[in-house]
N, C-alpha and C positions, 0 to 999 in steps of 0.2 A: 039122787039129789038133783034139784032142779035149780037154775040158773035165773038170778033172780034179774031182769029188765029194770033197769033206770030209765025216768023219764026225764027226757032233758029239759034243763030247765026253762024257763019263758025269759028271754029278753027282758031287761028292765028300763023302761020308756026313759028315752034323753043318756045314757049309761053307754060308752064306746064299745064295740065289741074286742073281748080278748084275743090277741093274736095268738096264731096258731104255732106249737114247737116247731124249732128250725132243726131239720135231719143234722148229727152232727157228721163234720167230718174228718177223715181219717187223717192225723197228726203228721206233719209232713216232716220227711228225714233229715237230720240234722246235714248240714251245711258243711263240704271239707276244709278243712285249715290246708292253705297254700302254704306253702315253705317259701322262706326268702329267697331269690336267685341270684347270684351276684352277678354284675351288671355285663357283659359281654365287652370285651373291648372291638375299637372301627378296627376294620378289614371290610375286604370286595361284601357287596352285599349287605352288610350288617353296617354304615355307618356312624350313625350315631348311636347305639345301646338303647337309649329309653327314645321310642318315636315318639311319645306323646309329650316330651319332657318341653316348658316353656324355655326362651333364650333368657338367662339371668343378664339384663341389659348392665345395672350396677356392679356385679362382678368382672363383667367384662373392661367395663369404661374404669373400674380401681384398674383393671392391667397395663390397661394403657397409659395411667398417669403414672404409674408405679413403671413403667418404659421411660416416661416423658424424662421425670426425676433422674433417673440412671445415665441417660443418654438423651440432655437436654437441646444439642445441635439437632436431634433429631424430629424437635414438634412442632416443626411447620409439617411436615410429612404425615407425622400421624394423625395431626389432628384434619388434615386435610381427607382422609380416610374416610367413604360412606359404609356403615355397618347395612348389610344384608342378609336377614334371619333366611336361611333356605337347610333343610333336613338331608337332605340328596350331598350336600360337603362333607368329604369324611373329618375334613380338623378345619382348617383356616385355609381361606383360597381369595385371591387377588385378582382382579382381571387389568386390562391394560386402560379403564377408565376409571382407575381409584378408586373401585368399591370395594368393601372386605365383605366376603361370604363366610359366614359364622355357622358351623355344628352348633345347636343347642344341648347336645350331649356331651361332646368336646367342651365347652366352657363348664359345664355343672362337673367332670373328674378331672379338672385339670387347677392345679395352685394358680394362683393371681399370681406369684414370680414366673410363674414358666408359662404363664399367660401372655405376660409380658415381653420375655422372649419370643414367642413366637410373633405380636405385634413387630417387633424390631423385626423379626425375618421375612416376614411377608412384605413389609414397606421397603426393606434393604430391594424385593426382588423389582419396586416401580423404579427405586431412585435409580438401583444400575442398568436399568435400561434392556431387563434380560429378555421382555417380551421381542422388541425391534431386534437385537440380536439374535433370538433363537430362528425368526424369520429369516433373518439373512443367511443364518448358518446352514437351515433347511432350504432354500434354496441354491447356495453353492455348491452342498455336497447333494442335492435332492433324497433327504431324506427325512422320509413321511411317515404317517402314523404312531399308531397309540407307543409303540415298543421304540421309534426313535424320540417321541414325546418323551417319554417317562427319561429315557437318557438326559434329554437335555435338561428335566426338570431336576436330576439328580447332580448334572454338574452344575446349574447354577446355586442349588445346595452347596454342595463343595466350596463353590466362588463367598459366600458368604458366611457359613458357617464357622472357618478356622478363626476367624478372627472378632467376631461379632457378640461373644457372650463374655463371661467373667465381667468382675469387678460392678456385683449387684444386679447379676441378668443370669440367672442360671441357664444350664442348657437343658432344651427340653429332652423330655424321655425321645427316643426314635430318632432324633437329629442325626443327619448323615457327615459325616467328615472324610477327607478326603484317605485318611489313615487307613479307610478300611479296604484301600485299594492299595494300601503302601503308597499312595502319590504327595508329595509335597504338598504346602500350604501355599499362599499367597501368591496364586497362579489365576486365571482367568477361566471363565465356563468353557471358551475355544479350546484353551488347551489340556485340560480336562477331557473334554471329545476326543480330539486328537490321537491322545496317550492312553485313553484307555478305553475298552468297550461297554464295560460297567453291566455284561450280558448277565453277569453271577448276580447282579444288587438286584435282578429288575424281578425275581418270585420271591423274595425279601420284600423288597418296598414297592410291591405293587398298586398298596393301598396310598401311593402317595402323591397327592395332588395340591399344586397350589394354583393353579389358574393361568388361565392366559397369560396372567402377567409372569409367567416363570419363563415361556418358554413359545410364546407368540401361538399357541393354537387355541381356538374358541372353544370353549365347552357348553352343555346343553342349559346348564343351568344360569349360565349371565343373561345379564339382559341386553347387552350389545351396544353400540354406539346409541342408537335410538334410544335409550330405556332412562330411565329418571334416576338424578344425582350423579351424574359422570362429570368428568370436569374434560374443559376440551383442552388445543393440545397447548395453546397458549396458556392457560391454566397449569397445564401440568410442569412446562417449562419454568413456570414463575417459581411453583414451589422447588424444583432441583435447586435453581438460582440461590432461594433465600437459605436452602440448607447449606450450599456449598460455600456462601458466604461467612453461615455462622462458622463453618467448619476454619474455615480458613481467618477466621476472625479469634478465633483461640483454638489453634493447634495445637494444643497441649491436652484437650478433653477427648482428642477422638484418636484412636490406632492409625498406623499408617496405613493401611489400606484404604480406609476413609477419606483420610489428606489427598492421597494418591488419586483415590474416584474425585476430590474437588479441587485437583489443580486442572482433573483434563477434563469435567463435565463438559463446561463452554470453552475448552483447548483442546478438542481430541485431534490426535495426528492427524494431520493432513496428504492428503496420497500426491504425494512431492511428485512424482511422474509427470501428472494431469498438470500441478503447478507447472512445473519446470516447462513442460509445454506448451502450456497455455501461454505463460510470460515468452515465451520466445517465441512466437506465431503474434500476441500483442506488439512487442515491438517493432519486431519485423513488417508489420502490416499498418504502422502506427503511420501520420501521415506525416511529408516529406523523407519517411524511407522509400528509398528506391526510385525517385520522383526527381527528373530531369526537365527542360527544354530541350525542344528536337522541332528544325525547319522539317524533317520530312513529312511533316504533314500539318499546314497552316490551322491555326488557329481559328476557331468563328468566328472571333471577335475581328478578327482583320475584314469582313465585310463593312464595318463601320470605320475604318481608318482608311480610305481608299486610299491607293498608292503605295501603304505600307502592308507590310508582309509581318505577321507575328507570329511568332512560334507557338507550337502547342507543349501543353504538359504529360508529356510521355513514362506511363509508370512501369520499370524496368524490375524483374526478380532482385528481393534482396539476399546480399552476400551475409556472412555468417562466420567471423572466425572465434574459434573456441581455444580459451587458453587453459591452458592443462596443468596442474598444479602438480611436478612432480620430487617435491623438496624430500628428505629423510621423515617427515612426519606425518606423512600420506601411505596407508598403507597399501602393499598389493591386491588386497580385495579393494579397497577404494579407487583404484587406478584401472579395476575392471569394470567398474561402476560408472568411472567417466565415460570408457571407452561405449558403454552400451549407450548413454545418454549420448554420444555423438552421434550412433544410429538415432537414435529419436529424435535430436534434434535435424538431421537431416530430412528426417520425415515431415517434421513441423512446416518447410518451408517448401513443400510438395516434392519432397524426393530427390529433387536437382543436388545431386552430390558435388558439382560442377560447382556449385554456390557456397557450400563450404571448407573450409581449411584450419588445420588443428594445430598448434602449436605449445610446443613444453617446453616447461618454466620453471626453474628453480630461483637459483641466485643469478642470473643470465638468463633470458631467451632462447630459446633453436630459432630454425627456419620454420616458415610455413608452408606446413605440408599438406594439401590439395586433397581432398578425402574421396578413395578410390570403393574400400572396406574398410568399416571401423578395426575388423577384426587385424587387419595386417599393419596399423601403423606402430612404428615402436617410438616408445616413449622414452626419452633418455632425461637423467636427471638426478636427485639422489642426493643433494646439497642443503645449501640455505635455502631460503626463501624470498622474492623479491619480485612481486608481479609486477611492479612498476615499469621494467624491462620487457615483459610481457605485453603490457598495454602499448606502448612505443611500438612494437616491434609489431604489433596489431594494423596501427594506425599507419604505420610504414607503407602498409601493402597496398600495391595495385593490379586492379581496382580496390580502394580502399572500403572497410566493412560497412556497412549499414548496422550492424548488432555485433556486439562483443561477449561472447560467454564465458566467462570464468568458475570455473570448479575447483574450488581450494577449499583448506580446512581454516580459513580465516588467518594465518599464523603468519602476517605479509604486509608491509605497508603500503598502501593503496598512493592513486595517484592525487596529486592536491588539486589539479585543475578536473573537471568536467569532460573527459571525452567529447569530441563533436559528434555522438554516435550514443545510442541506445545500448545501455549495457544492463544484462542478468549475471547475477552471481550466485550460483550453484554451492550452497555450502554445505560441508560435511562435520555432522554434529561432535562436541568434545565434550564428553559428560563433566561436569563441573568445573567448566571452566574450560579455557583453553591456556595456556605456557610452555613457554620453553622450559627443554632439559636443562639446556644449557644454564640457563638464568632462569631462577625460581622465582625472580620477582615481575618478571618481562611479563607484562599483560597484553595481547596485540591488539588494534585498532579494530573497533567494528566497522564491516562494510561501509563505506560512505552512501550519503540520502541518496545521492541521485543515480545509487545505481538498484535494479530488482532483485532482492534478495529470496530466494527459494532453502528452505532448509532438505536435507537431501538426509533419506534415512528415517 
């Protein structure tokens, strides 16, 4: 059989040519179905679960007014707050120039109430100031690094936690309390340190970071004093200012831990020591203490008087006597207190023990006794109270004082005229109030104006 040739056919003038079959090709293998993964919770490494996940800004900014609402003394604080989308946060982190660094994976599985909460924790850690404190505390004790970081980050948790949720602020999942060290509530992040080592919490919550502002150490991810939307320190000042007024403008909306941070915001103790000395070295040095005429060595000015002889002004160490409050309502510890501050003030006035002289005072005066060692003078006393005897028995002495120091617990009637003399008064604090046993209605006289009042304690 023979194979029969076709002739191809002849192009048809003006007619496109047909295109030629396309090789097929081999049908490509079906696609696998991924399984759903549920989402990973932060820990070391893994912070946020979804990295690609956007920052839900509106979800965030409901937590916040859903904060504001709950705890309204609180929105000049938060609203003061710069939001900072950064992925490297494992939840909510604070640095010490009022930005908030936001997980975008943390806001997308976390409720708008416990979102909220954690706004309140993270601004609780600007308002109390825990950045400048954890500085101070790391260089008193000098201790550094990630593992005394994390400590401190953990007690200033503790310092705000116990008291900062309920009453439409739930607590967040992972929240630290101080319970799980068995340590009390309503205590401060120092003492916290102090009392515990917290070494068991630190492979538990090592995923826990709020930022500089917890705990005064920079981390990689802030942008630092230099960096956009910080507020500076006057800034930051104003806003404590306007919350501690709301606070104290109705004390009735906020716990007392709150009250508490805004009677001492702009009142924190004062280191009565440095006062107490400083006022005694001020008046001591204050001018006409200690400051005489003396012929032994003429004046300048008697070049222009010829004939006459004028004395010059000769400035002499001033003297220093200390009255010693030792009535029944002074205790033995406060009577060792005095006794130290009479070493200090001996110092104040460059050491010359020579210059000063102690005398105790009840309902009567002692003698004035010439300060050899604070530690050997005995104090005798134990009665009423009446510095006015005191003060006399001061003025008595010669050479009479340049500066009067009195250290009592206010519970005394002062004197009514002015001393001719410089006087501090060393007080020792009476929690609510000060009264007699004796008489429940007895309220005693505050210090008078013209004398310097140091609270002591």
């Amino acid at each position: 059989m023979t194979g029969v040739v076709r002739r191809p056919e002849a192009p048809v003038p003006g007619a496109r040519p047909r295109p030629l079959p396309r090789p097929m090709s081999p049908p490509a293998p079906p696609r696998p179905v991924r399984a759903a993964v549920p989402e990973a919770p932060p820990g070391p490494g893994r912070p946020n679960g979804r990295t690609g996940l956007p920052l839900d800004r509106e979800k965030l900014l409901a937590a916040r007014l859903h904060a504001v609402r709950v705890r309204p003394y609180l929105a000049d604080a938060l609203f003061a707050l710069h939001v900072v989308e950064d992925r490297s946060v494992p939840t909510m982190a604070v640095d010490r120039h009022w930005r908030c660094y936001v997980s975008p994976g943390f806001v997308a599985r976390t409720p708008v109430e416990e979102l909220a909460g954690v706004w309140v924790h993270e601004v609780s850690h600007l308002l109390r100031d825990h950045h400048g404190r954890g500085e101070r505390y790391a260089r008193q004790y000098e201790e550094y690094g990630p593992g005394e970081r994390l400590r401190r980050n953990i007690a200033a948790d503790f310092e705000i936690n116990d008291d900062v949720y309920g009453d439409g602020l739930p607590r967040p999942r992972g929240a630290v309390l101080p319970s799980l060290l068995g340590l009390p509530g309503d205590l401060l992040m120092e003492e916290y340190l102090r009392r515990a080592s917290m070494s068991g919490l630190a492979a538990e919550f090592a995923w826990l970071d709020c930022g500089s502002g917890a705990d005064g150490q920079d981390r990689p991810w802030e942008l630092g004093p230099e960096g956009a939307h910080g507020l500076s320190r006057q800034q930051r000042d104003a806003v404590r200012f306007r919350v501690a007024e709301g606070i104290r403008g109705r004390p009735g909306d906020a716990p007392e831990g709150w009250r508490r941070w805004a009677d001492e915001a702009f009142h924190a103790p004062q280191p009565w020591r440095q006062l107490l000395g400083a006022a005694v070295r001020s008046a001591a040095g204050a001018p006409g203490v200690g400051e005489d005429h003396s012929y032994w060595r003429p004046s300048r000015r008697s070049a222009g008087v010829p004939g006459v002889v004028l004395p010059s002004l000769r400035r002499t160490p001033p003297r220093v006597c200390v009255v010693i409050d030792t009535s029944g309502s002074v205790s033995d510890a406060e009577l060792g207190s005095a006794l130290l501050e009479v070493a200090a003030i001996s110092r104040a006035v460059g050491g010359r023990r020579d210059l000063v002289s102690v005398i105790s005072c009840d309902a009567a005066a002692g003698v004035a006794v010439p300060l050899c060692r604070a530690e050997s003078i005995e104090l005798i006393g134990g009665g009423g109270t009446d510095l006015r005897s005191g003060f006399a028995r001061a003025l008595r002495s010669r050479p009479r004082p340049d500066v009067v120091v009195a250290l009592t617990d206010g519970q005394t009637p002062w004197p009514s005229e002015p001393p001719p003399c410089r006087v501090v008064v060393g007080l020792f604090p009476r929690p609510g109030g000060t009264a007699d046993e004796a008489d429940p209605d007895y309220v005693p006289d505050t210090p008078p104006p013209w004398a310097r009042v140091v609270t002591i304690g």
